[in-house]
N, C-alpha and C positions, 0 to 999 in steps of 0.2 A: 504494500500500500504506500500510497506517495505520503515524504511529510508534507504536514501543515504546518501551519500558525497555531497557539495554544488559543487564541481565541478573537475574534473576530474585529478589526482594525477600525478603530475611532472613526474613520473617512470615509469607510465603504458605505457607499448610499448606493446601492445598488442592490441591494437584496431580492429583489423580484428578479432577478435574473440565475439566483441561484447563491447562497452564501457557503463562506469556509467550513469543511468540516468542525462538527462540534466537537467538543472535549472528550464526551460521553461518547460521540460516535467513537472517534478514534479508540478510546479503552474496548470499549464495547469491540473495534472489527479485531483487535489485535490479540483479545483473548477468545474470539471465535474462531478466529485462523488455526488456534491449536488443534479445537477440536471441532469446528467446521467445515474441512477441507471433501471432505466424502460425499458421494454421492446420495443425496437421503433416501431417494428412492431404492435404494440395496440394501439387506438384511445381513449385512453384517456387520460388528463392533463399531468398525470406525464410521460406518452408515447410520447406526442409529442413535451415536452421537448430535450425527448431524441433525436430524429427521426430527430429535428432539429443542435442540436449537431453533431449529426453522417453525416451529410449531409454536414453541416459548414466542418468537417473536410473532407470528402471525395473531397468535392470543393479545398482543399490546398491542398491534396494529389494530386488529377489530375492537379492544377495550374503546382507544382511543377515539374513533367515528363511531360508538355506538352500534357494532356490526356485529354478526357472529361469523366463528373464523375463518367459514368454511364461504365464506362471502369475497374473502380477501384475497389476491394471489400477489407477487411478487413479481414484476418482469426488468428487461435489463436495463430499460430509460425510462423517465417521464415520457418522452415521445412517445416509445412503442407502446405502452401502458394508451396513451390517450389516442394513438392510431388503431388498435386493436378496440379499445371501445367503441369509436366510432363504425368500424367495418365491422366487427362481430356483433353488431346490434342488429345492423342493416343486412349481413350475410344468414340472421338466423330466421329473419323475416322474408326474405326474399319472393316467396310464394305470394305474398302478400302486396307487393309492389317494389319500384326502383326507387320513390325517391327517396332523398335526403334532405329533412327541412333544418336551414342552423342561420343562426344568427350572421350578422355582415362582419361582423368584429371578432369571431372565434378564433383560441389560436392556428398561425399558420400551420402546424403539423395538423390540425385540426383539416383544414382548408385543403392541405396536401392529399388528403386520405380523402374526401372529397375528391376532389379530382382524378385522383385513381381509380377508383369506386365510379368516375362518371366514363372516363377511356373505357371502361369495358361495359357500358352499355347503360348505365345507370343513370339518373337524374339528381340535380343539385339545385335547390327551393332555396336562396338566400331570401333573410328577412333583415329591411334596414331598422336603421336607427336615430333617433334623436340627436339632439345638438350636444350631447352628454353623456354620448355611446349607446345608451340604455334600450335596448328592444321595447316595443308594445305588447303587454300579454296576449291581447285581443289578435293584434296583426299575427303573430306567430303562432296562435291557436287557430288560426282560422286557416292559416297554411299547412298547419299537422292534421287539420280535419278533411284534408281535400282526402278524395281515393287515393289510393295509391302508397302513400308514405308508409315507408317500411322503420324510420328512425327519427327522432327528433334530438338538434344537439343543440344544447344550450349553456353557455359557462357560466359558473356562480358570477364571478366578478372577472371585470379585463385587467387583464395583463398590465397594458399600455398605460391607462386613465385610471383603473382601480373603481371603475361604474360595477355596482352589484347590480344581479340583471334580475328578473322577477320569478326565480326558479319553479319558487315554490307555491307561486299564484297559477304560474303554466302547469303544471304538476296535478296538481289540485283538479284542475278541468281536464288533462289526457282521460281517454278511454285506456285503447289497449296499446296505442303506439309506445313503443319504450321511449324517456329520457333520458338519453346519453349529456354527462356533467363534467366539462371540466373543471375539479373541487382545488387545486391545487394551490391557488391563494386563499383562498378561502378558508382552506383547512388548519390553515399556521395561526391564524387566532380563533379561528370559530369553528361548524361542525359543518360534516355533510348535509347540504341540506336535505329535509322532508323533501318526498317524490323520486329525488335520483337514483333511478333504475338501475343505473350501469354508469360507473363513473372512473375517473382515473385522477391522479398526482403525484409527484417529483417530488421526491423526496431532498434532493437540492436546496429546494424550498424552506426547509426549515432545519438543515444545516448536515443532514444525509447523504451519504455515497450518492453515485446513477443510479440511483433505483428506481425503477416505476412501480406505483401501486395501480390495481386493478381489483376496482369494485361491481360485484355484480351480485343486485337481492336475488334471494331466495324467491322461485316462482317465474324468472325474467328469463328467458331463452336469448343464447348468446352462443353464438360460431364462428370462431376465429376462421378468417377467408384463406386459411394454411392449413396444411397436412395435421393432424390432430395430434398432437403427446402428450401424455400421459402427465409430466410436472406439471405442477399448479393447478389441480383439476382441468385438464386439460387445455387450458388458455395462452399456456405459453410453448415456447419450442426450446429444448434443451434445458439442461439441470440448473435448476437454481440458485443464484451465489449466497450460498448461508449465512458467511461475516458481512456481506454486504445488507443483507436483510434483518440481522440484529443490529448492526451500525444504526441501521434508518429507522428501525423500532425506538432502540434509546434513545437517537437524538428527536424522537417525536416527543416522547414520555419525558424528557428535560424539559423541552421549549412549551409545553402546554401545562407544563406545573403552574408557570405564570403568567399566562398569555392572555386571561383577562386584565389583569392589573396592564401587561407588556401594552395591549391594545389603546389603552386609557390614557397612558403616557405617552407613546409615539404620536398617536392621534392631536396630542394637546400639544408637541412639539410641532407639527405639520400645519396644524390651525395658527400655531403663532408664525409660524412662516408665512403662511398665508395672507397673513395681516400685512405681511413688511412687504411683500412681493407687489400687493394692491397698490403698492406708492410707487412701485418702477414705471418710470414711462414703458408705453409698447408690452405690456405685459398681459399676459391671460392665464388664468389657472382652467385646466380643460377636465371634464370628467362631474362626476354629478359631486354637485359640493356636499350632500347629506350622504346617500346610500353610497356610501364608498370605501374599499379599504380603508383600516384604519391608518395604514403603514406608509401610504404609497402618494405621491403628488406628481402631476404632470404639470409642464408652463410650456406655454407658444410663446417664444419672446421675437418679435417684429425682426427684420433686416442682421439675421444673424447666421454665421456659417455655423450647423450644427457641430461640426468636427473640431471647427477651429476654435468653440466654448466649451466643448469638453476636453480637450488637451489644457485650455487652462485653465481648469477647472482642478483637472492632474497633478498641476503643477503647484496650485494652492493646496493640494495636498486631498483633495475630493473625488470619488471615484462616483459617476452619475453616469446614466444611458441616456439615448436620442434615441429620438422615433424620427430623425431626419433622414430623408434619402441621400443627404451628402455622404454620409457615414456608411453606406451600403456601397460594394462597388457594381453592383446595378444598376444604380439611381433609381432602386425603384419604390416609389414615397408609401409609405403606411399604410398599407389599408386600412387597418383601425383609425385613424385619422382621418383619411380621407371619405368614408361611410360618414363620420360626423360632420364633415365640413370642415373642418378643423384645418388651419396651417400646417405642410408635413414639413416645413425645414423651421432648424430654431428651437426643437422640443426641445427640453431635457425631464429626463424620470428620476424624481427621488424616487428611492424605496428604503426603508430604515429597517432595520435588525433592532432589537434588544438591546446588544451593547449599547447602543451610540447614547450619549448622553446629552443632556441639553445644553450643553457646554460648545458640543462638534457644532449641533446646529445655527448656537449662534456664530461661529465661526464662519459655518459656510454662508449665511446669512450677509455676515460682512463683508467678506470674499466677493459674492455674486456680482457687486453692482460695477468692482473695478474689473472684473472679468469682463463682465458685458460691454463693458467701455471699452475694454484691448481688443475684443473681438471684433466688435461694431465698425474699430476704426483699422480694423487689415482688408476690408471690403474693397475693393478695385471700384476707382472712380465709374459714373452712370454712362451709358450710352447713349449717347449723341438724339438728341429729340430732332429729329428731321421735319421739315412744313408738305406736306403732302398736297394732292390737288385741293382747289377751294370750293369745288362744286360736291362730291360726293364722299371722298375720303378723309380722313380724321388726320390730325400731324400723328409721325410714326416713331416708336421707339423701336429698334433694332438691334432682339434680347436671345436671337440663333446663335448659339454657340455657347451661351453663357449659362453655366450651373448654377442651380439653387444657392442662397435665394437671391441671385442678381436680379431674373426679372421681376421679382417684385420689388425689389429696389428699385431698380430703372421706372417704373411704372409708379413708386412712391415719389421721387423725386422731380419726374416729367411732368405731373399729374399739378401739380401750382404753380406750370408756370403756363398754363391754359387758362384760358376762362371758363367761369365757371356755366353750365351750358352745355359746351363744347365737348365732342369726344377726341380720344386717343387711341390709337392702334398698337400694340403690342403685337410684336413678331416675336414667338417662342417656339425652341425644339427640344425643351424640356418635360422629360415625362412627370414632373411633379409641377408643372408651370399652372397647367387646367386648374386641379385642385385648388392651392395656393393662389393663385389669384382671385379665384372666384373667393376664397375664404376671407381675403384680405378687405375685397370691394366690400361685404357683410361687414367686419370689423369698422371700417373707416365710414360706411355712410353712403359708399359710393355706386353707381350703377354700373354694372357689368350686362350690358347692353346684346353680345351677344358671341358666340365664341365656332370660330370655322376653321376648320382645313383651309392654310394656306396655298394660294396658285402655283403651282409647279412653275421654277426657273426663277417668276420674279418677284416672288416671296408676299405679291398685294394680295389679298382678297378676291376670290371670284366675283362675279357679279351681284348673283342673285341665289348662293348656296342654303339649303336649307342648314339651319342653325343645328350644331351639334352640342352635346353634355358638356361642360367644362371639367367634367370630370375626365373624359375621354383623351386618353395616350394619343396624341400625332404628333409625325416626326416632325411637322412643323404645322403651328396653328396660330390663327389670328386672334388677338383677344382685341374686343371693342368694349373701352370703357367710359360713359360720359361722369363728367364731372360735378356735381351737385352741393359741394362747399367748396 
């Protein structure tokens, strides 16, 4: 097993992406190692060792959600754990129909399995969401009620923004479709919710080796879309890691000794950020301000390179995520963010751990404002506002070639020196441009008038194109925006 840290570093705000092992794991894998190495499935000495192990933890695991144990299994990632709930839900129903109805914001493994599940002949029902990530019970009930749906997936709380979504109101009104849950933040200060069928979580999460867990009630039919074995009542493929699965038992059984007090207090560091953050210029907190982690904070900060405020962020000594597509070498912007509307360049995600104290926070607190000022000002000057024709076309900003978030820049800065009245053309071949603009003219007040496929060669606008999503990827697209203050 690799070293660690004896325990989890003042700066790391990053905990939703997965934190240090814990103490307790670590004792816990390294006195399993002796005598968890065997195969459990095997009847002999050094087997049922294991078998006994694996069972001890499986018992804490179900203590722990209120489960019994034979609910519980063990698999080798949070991924595969939340990829197998999704497809063994829908592969056990299959007689019953293709589709897959799941929220716009699940996670991408989530999304992934989806899309695999739809190459081979299957159907994919997304359902949107609010300005605040949050699903509608109603709209999502009313898409698991169509024919056909063979699964319903729905995650307690997102990832991203930390919106609890309404599990156990959809739950409540399923017939027989199963709810597939992804619990895995959720679980680290609270419980699996009531209704979920069939669920999964990372043990990462709350300070556990890779391990995935896999929840499926009693009564709920589930077929893994793989060759059947025998480990884990049959949900998984190959032998079990037994130190790894007491590791993630212990360090559950640690972190929820305290985890209501833990909650109470991150939550009141995160609300007093909250307060100071309201006084930054260009700032937004994104995610439902009430139903929400208590751990976790999301900010859109205006005209910022995500990559280049979390280096110095690093450097102050703070370790935070983006949900920026700078930060991807893709560029490809957020889908959780961009389902909301939301800016995808510019995020950053707290997530707090236990340790941190209210001490880190005001740290980071004070930290932010000169960060965002170092950052703001490594921006590459604006692009050139060009005067376009006087009869039909708007003056042009010319934002092809340039990454997030230039053209919102360029389109911040060009946009006063117009009248107000007056529109502006924006040329982007930015696949987070659509989004992000469209989010910004919302923000500022302003009209986003209407958004096309740029003319091949000479980058104008066609004539008379019918108007496309702003949400919508082209390699080059015109944004028309008039100016209103």
């Amino acid at each position: 097993m690799p070293s660690v840290q004896p325990s989890d570093p003042a700066g790391y705000f990053d905990a939703a992406a997965g934190r240090p092992l814990h103490p307790v794991a670590v004792q816990a894998w390294q006195a399993a190692a002796e005598d968890g190495w065997a195969d459990p499935g095997k009847l002999a000495g050094p087997s049922r060792r294991s078998a006994l192990l694996l069972d001890a933890a499986r018992e804490t695991v179900a203590e722990a959600f209120g489960l019994a144990p034979d609910e519980v299994s063990f698999l080798p990632s949070g991924v595969h754990a939340l990829q197998s709930a999704v497809l063994g839900a829908a592969y056990a129903r299959r007689a019953r129909g293709a589709r897959i109805v799941h929220s716009a914001v699940e996670h991408s493994a989530v999304l992934h399995a989806i899309q695999w599940h739809v190459r081979r002949g299957g159907l994919a029902v997304p359902v949107g969401v609010d300005a605040h990530g949050k699903v509608s019970a109603s709209e999502f009930l009313a898409a698991v009620n169509a024919p056909g749906t063979a699964a319903a997936v729905l995650q307690a709380a997102n990832h991203e923004v930390g919106t609890r979504q309404p599990v156990e109101a959809v739950a409540a009104q399923l017939r027989d479709v199963p709810l597939v849950v992804d619990v895995g933040h959720q679980v680290v200060f609270g419980a699996v919710p009531d209704g979920a069928d069939i669920a999964a979580a990372d043990a990462r999460l709350w300070g556990g080796p890779g391990l995935g867990i896999l929840i499926v009630r009693r009564g709920r039919s589930f077929e893994p879309p793989f060759p059947r074995e025998d480990p884990e009542f049959g949900r998984s493929a190959g032998v079990p890691d037994v130190p790894a699965a007491v590791a993630a038992a212990a360090a559950l059984r640690a972190v929820r000794m305290d985890r209501e007090a833990d909650a109470v207090r991150l939550a009141g560091y995160l609300d007093d950020l909250r307060r100071q953050i309201a006084q930054f210029p260009d700032a937004v907190v994104l995610g439902d301000p009430v139903d929400r982690l208590p751990h976790l904070l999301t900010l859109s900060l205006l005209h910022v390179d995500g990559q280049v405020l979390l280096d110095g962020l690093e450097r102050s000594g703070f370790i935070v995520s983006s949900g920026s597509s700078c930060t991807s070498d893709t560029l490809t912007p957020s889908h959780v963010l961009v389902a909301m509307g939301a800016l995808t360049t510019g995020n950053i995600r707290i997530s707090l751990h236990p340790g941190v104290n209210a001490r880190a926070v005001e740290r980071f607190a004070q930290a932010l404002p000169s960060v965002l000022a170092d950052a703001r000002a490594q921006l590459p000057g604006a692009a050139p506002l060009q005067a376009g024709p006087q009869t039909t076309t708007p003056n042009v900003v010319d934002s092809r070639g340039r990454r997030c978030p230039l053209p919102v820049l360029d389109l911040a800065r060009a946009l006063p020196l117009i009248d107000v009245g007056t529109e502006l053309l924006v040329l982007a071949d930015d696949p987070a441009a659509g989004s992000d603009i469209e989010a910004w003219c919302r923000m500022r007040g302003q009209e986003l008038v209407d958004v096309r496929p740029a003319a091949p060669d000479t980058g104008q606008p066609p004539g008379t194109p019918a108007a496309v999503p702003a949400t919508a990827a082209r390699s080059e697209t015109a944004f028309r925006v008039r100016r209103l203050s």
